[in-house]
Residue, then its C-alpha position, 0 to 999 in steps of 0.5 A: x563451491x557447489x558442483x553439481x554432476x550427473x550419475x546416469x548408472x544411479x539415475x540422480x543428479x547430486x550436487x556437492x560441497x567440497x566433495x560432501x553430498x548436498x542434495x539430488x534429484x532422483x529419476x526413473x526411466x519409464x519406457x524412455x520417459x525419465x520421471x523426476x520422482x525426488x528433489x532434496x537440498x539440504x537445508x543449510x543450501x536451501x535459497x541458492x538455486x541448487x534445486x533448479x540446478x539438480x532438475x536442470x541437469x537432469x533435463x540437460x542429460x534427457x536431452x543428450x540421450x533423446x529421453x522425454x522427461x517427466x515429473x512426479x516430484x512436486x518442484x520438478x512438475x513446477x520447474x519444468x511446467x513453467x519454464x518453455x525451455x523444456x517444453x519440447x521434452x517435457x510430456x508431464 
């Protein structure tokens, strides 16, 4: 089972398998902007949706804490600049 939890101190979402990091997405906070600037899953998770998971936590921890969200990581531009539910943080 994939967990998937936000470490706000290390700026990251990480997911886990049994405990075992799997992959993360990685932020910088830009003048209360968070910019994604990493996305990895290890390649044995690749296909299953933890990528999107990873950014989606992110976004979800921005939200919680009144941070725009922007992107520098190419699969976090896309997630976030295709999808509406993050248009109203999202500033690119």
């Amino acid at each position: 089972m994939v967990d998937i939890k936000f470490i706000l101190e290390e700026k990251r979402a990480v997911a886990f398998d049994d405990g075992k990091e799997i992959g993360e997405a990685t932020f910088v906070d830009h003048n209360g902007t968070w910019i994604v600037n990493h996305t990895y899953v290890n390649n044995t998770y690749r296909g299953q949706g933890i990528a999107n998971k990873l950014v989606d936590m992110v976004y979800e921890n921005a939200l919680k804490n009144n941070k725009k969200l922007g992107a520098t990581c190419s699969y976090a531009v896309r997630i976030y600049s295709q999808d509406d539910k993050y248009k109203d943080i999202y500033v690119g």
